[in-house]
C-alpha positions as CSV (number, residue, x, y, z in Angstrom):
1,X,35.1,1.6,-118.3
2,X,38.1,-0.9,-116.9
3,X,41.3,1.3,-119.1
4,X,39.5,4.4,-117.4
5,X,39.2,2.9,-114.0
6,X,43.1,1.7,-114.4
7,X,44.0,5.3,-114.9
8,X,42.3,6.1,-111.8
9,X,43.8,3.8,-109.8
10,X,47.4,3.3,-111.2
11,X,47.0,7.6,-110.9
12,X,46.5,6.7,-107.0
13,X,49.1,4.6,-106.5
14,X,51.3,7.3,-107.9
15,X,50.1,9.8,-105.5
16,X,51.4,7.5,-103.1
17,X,54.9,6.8,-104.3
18,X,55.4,10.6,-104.6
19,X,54.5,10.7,-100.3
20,X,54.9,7.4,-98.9
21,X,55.2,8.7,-95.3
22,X,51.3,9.3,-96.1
23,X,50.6,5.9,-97.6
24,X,47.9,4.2,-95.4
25,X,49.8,1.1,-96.1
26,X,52.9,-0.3,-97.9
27,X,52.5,0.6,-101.6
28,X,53.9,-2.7,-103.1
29,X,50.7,-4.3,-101.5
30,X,48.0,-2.0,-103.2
31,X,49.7,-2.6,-106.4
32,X,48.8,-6.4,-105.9
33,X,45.2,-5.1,-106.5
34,X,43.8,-4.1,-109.5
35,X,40.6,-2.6,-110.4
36,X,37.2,-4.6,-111.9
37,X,34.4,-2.2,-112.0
38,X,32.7,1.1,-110.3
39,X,28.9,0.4,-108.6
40,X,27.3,2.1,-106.7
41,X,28.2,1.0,-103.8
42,X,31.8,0.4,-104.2
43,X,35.0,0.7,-106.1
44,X,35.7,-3.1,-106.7
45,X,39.4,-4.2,-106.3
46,X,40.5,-7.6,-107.6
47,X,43.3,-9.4,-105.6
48,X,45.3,-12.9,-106.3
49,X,46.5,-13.2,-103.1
50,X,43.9,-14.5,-100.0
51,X,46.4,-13.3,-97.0
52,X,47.1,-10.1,-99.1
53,X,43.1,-9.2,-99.4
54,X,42.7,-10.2,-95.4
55,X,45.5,-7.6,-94.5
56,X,44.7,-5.0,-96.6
57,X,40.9,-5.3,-95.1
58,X,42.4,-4.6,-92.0
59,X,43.5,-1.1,-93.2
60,X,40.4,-0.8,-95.8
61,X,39.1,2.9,-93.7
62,X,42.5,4.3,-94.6
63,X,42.9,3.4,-97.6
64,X,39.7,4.5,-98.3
65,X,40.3,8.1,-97.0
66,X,43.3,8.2,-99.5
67,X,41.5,7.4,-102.4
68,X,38.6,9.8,-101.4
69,X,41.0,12.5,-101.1
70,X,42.6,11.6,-104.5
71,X,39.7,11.8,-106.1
72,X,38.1,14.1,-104.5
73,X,34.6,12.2,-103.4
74,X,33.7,9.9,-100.5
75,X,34.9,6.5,-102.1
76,X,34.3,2.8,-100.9
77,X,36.3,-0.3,-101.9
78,X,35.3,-3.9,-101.9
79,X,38.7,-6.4,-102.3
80,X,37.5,-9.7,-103.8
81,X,39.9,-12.7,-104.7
82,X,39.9,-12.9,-108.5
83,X,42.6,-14.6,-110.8
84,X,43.3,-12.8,-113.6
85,X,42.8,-14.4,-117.0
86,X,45.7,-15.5,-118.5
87,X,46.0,-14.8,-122.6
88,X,45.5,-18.2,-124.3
89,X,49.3,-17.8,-125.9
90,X,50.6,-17.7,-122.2
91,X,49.1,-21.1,-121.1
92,X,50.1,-23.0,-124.0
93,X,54.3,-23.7,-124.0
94,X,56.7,-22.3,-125.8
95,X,60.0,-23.8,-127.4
96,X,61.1,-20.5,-128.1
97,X,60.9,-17.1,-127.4
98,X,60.4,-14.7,-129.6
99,X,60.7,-10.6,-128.5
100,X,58.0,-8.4,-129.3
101,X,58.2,-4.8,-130.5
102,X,57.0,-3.7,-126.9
103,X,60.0,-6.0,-125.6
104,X,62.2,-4.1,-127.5
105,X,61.1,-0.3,-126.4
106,X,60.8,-1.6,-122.5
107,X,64.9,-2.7,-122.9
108,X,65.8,0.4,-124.7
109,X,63.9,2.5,-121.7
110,X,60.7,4.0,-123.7
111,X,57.7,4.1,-122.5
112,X,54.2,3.4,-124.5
113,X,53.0,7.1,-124.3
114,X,55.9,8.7,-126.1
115,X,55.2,9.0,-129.7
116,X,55.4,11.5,-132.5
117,X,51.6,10.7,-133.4
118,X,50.5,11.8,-129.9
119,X,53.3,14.8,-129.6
120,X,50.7,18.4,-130.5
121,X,52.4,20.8,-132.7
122,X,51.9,24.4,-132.3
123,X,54.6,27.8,-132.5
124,X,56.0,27.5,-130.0
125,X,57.4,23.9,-130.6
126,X,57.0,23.0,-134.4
127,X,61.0,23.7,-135.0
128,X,61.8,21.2,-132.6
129,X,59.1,18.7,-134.0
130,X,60.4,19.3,-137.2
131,X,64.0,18.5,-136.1
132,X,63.2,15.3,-134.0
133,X,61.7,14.4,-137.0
134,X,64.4,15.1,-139.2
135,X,66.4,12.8,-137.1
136,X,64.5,9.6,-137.0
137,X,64.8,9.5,-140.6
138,X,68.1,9.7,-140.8
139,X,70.2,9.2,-137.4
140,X,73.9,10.0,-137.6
141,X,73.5,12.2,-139.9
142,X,71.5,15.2,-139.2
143,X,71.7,17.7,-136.8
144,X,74.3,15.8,-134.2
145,X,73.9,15.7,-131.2
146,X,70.4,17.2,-131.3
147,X,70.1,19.2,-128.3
148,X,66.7,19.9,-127.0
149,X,65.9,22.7,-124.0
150,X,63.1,24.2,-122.4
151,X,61.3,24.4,-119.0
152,X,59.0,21.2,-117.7
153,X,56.3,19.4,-119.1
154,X,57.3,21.3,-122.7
155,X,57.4,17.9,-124.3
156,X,61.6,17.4,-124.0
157,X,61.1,13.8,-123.4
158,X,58.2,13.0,-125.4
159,X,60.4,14.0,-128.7
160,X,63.3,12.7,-127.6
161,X,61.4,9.2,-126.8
162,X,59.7,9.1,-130.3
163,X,62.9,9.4,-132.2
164,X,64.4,6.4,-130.5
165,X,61.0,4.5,-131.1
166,X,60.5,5.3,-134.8
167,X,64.5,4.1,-135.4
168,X,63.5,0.9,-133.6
169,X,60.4,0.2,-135.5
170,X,62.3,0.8,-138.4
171,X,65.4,-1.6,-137.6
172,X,64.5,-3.5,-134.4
173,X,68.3,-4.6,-134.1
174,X,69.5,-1.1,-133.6
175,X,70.9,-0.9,-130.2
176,X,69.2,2.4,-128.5
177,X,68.8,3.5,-124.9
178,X,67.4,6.2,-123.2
179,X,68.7,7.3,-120.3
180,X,68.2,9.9,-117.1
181,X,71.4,11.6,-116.6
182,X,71.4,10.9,-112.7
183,X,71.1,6.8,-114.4
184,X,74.0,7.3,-116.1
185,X,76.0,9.2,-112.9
186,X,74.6,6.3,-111.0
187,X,75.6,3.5,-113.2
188,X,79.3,4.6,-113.4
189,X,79.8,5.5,-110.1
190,X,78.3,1.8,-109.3
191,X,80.5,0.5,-112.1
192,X,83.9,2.0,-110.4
193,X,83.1,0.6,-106.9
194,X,82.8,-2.8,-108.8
195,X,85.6,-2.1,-110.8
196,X,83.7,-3.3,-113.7
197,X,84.0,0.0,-115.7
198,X,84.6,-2.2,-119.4
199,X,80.9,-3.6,-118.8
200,X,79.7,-0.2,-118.5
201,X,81.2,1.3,-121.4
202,X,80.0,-1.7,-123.9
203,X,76.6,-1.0,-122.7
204,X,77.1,2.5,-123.4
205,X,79.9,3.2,-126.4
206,X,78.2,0.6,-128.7
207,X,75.1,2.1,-129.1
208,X,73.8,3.5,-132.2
209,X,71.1,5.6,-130.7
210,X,72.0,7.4,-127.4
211,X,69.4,9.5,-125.5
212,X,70.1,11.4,-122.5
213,X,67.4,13.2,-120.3
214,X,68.5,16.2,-118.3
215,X,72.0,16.1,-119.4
216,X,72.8,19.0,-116.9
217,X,72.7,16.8,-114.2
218,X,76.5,15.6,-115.3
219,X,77.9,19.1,-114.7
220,X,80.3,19.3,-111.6
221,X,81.3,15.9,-112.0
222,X,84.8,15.6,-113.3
223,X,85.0,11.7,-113.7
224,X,81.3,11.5,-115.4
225,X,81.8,14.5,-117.8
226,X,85.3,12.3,-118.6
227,X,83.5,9.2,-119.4
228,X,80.5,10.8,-121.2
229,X,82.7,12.9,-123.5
230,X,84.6,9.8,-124.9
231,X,81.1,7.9,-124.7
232,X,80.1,10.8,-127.0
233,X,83.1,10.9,-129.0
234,X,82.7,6.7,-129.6
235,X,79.0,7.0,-130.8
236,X,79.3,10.1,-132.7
237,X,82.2,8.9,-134.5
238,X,81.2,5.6,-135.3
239,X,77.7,7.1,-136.8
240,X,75.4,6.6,-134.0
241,X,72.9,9.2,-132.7
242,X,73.4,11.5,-129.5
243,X,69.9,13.4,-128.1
244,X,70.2,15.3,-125.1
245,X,67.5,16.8,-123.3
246,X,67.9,19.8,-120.4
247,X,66.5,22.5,-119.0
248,X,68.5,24.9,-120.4
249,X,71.1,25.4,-123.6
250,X,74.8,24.6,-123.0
251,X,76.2,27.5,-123.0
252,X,74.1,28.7,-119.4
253,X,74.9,25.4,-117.5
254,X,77.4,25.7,-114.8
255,X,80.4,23.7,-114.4
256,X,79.9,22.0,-117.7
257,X,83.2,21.4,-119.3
258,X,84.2,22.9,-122.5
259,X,85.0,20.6,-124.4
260,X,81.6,18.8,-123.3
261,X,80.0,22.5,-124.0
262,X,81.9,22.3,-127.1
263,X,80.3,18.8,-128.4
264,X,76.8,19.9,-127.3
265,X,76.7,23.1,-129.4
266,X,78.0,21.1,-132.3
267,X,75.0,20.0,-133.4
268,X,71.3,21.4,-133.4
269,X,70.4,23.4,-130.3
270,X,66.3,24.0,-129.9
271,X,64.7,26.0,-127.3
272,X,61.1,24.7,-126.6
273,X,58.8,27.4,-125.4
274,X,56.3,26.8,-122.8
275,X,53.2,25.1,-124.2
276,X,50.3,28.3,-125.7
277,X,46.5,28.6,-124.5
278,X,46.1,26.5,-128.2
279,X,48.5,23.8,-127.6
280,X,47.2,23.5,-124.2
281,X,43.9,22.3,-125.3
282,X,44.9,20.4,-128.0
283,X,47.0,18.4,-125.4
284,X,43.8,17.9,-123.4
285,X,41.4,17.0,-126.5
286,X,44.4,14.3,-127.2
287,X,44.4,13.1,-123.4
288,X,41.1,12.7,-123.2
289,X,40.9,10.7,-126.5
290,X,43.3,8.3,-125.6
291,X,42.0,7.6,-122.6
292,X,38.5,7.3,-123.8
293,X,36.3,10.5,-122.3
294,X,33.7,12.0,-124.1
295,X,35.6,16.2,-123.6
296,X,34.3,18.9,-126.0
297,X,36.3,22.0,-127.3
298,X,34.7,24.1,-125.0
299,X,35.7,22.7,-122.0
300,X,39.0,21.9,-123.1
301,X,39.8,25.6,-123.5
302,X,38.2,26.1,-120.0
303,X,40.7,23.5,-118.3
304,X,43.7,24.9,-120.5
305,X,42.6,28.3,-119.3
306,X,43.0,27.4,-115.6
307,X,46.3,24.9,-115.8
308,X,49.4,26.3,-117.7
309,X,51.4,23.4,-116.4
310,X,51.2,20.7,-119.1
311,X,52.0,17.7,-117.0
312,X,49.2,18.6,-114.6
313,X,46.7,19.1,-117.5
314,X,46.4,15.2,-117.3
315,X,46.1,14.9,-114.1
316,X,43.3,17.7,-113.7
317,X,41.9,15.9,-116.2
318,X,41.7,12.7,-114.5
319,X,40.4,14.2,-111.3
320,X,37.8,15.5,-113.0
321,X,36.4,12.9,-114.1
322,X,36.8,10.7,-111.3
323,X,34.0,12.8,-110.2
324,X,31.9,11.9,-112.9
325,X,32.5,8.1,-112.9
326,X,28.9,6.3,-112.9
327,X,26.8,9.5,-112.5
328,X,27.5,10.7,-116.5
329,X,29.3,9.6,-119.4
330,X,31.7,12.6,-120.2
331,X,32.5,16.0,-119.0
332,X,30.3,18.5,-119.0
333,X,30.9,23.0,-118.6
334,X,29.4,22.1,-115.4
335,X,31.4,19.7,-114.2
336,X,34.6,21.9,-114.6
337,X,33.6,25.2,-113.1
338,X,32.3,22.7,-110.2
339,X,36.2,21.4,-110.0
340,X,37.8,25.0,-109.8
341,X,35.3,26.2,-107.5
342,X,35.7,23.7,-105.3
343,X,39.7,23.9,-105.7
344,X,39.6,27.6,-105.3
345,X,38.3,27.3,-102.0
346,X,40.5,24.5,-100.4
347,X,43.8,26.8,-102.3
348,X,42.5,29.4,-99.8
349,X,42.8,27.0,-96.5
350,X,45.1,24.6,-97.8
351,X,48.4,26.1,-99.0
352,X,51.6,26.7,-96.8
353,X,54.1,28.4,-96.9
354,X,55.7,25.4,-97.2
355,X,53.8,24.5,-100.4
356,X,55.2,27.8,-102.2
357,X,58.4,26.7,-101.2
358,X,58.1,23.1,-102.5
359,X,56.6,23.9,-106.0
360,X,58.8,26.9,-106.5
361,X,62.5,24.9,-106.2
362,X,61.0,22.4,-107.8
363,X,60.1,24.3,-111.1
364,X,63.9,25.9,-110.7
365,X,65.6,22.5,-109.7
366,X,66.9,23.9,-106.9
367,X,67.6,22.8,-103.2
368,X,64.6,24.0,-100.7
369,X,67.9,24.8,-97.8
370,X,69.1,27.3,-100.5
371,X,66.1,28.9,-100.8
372,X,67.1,29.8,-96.5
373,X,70.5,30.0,-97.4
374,X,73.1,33.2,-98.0
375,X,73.6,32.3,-101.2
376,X,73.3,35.1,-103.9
377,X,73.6,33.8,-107.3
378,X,71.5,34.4,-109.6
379,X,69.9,31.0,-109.9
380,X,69.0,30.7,-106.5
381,X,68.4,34.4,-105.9
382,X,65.5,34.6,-108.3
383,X,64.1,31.5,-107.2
384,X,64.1,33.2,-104.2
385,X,62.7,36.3,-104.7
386,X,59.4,34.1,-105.9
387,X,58.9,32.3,-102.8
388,X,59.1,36.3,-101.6
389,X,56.5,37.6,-103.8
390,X,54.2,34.3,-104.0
391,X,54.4,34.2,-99.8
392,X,52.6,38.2,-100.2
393,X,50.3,37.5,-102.7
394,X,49.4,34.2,-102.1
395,X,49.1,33.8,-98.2
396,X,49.2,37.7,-97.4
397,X,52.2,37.7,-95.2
398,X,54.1,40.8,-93.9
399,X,57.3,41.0,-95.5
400,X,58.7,41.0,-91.9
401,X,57.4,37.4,-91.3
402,X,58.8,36.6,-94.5
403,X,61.7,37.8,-93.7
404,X,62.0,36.4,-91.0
405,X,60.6,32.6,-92.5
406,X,63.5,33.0,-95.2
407,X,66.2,33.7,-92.5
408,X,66.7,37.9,-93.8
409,X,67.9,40.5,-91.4
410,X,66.1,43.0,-93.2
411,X,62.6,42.8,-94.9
412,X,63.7,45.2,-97.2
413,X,65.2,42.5,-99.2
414,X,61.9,40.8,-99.2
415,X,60.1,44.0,-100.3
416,X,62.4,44.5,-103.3
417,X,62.3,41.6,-104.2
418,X,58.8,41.1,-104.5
419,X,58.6,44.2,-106.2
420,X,61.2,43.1,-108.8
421,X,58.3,40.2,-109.5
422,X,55.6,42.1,-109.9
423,X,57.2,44.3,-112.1
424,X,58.6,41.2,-114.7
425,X,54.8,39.6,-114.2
426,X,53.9,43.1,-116.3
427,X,56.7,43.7,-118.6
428,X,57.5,39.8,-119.8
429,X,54.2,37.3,-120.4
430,X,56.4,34.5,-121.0
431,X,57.9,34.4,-117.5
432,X,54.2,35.1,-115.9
433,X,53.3,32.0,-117.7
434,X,56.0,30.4,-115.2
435,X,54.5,31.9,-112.3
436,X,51.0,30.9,-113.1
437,X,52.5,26.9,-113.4
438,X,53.5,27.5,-110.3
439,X,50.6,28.8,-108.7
440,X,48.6,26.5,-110.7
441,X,50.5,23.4,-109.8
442,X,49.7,25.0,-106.2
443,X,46.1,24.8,-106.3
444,X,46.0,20.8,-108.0
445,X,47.5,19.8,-104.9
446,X,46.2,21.8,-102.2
């Protein structure tokens, strides 16, 4: 019960981070707790500290409306003072240390759930699997750079992640890092003002393995794309490894350099297609099996049936069962039709327009002030022209108030546009499965 009860709270805490103007209190204070069990009276918090435990009593009634609302039942919490055990090798001292294999993937920026054996395979991503594969057995020398594209929560990351883990468990010593591409715009940027630009490009030009997560996020920037192309050209050319991760392939993002556009294209380009009804569920069945609930075929399909978003599959997932914690042990055809009832009905009251708004630029990565703006390109144009459609269908405004809430002279504009929506939702499945990730991610957080 305590690894499912650690989901559940670390799951929280998130929530919080994402909207700390609603945190009932600081967050770095709740992380001091962690949980201990679920009665029936309470959700039992352990906590080291006795001046943290007093303060946090103080602001218990908020902090239990938050994790109510998180999990979607009135919730209690008891805070008692509880040292955590310390692992026998921890008391006794050591003369020297010695890394672990988790050491190693926490320096090289992986994280624990990343891994091929986890990663579900289906048609719409087995060329991709098939090349990260290919590439963890032999790094340097197939398909580089591998360059891997496709919308969100299509599993980008998660393949990128698992062929720098599988070359590490393989040679521990390799140097591999896996890096964000606003980490790397950061870091240089940071490195100029210091004027410490050689430490920057040892950290970064040695490495054998180099893995970049939403490379598109250098574009625009004259003196990154300058350093990254001769990072590129060091690693490639000394027979490391370059992955790169976006959102889209090469040749489509703006104010990439050509030479840069060049590089990317020299290698092995895959586009990863939005996750099917059958890799949906087998994503869930996985989920649930790792983190230990008891989730039947049946009602996986159900769940993939209603979320086409994958990263909110887990999350729906969790929800659900916080509902069931100490009443069953797993989740029943009941249980989920009870969850989607219940979110149908708050989707109805809940949403904004400022919601639609919100979810939509951030499935298109763009800036909400665009969305208001004159702007007329096509990748903030047809962003647009969803906020236009999902404002009608969703919330049932007039095209003249969303005109109006858009800053249009002429709801006309909003009219086509709607109508040029409705009309792709028929003609092209793929991009309805977009819209219903929106609406979808709509709903799990109305």
């Amino acid at each position: 019960m305590v690894p499912m009860l650690q989901s559940v709270w670390v799951g929280f805490l998130e929530s919080l981070e994402k909207d700390k103007d609603k945190s009932p209190v600081i967050p770095s204070l709740l992380k001091q707790l962690y949980p201990l069990e679920l009665t029936d009276e309470a959700f039992v918090l352990g906590c080291e500290n006795i001046g943290v435990k007093l303060y946090l009593e103080k602001k218990i009634k908020e902090i239990e409306r938050g994790l109510s609302a998180h999990l979607h039942k009135k919730t209690s919490i008891k805070i008692v003072v509880k040292q955590k055990k310390l692992k026998k090798e921890h008391q006794e001292p050591l003369l020297t240390f010695q890394p672990t294999m988790e050491d190693v993937f926490v320096r090289a920026g992986l994280h624990a759930k990343y891994r091929f054996e986890n990663f579900a395979v289906s048609s719409t991503n087995n060329v991709a699997f098939a090349a990260a594969q290919a590439v963890s057995k032999s790094p340097g020398s197939s398909y580089n750079p591998l360059f891997l594209y496709g919308g969100v929560g299509v599993g980008k990351t998660h393949l990128a992640q698992s062929i720098a883990r599988v070359v590490l468990e393989k040679k521990p010593q390799n140097k591999v890092y896996f890096c964000p591409g606003d980490r790397f715009t950061n870091e240089l940027i940071e490195a100029i003002q210091e004027k410490n630009t050689a430490r920057f490009r040892k950290k970064y030009r040695y490495l054998n393995i180099l893995v970049v997560d939403d490379i598109q996020f250098i574009a625009g920037k004259q003196t990154i794309q300058e350093e990254f192309f001769h990072t590129f050209n060091t690693i490639v050319s000394s027979g490391g490894q370059v992955i790169l991760t976006s959102d889209r392939p090469p040749s489509e993002i703006k104010n990439l350099e050509d030479r840069l556009r060049s590089r990317f294209s020299g290698g092995l380009i895959v586009d990863i297609q939005s996750p099917d009804f059958e890799l949906r569920t087998a994503i869930l069945l996985i989920k649930a099996k790792e983190k230990e609930i008891e989730l039947s075929m049946e009602a996986a399909k159900i769940v993939a049936e209603q979320v086409g978003d994958t990263r909110a599959l887990e999350g729906t997932l969790l929800s659900i069962y916080a509902k069931t914690l100490g009443k069953k042990e797993g989740i029943d055809l009941e249980d989920i039709e009870k969850f989607f009832r219940s979110k149908n009905e708050q989707k109805k009251t809940k949403i904004t327009p400022q919601d639609i708004i919100k979810a939509v630029c951030s499935y298109y990565n763009v800036k909400q002030s665009h969305i208001k703006g004159p702007d007329r390109s096509e990748n903030i144009a047809f962003p647009r022209q969803i906020v236009m459609f999902l404002l009608r269908r969703e919330l049932g405004l007039k095209y003249e108030e969303i005109a109006y809430m858009l800053k249009k002279k002429d709801h006309t504009t909003v009219l086509h546009g709607s109508e040029k929506i409705a009309g792709l939702l028929i003609k092209n499945p793929a991009f309805k499965e977009e819209v219903d990730r929106i609406t979808n991610s709509l709903t799990l957080s109305a």
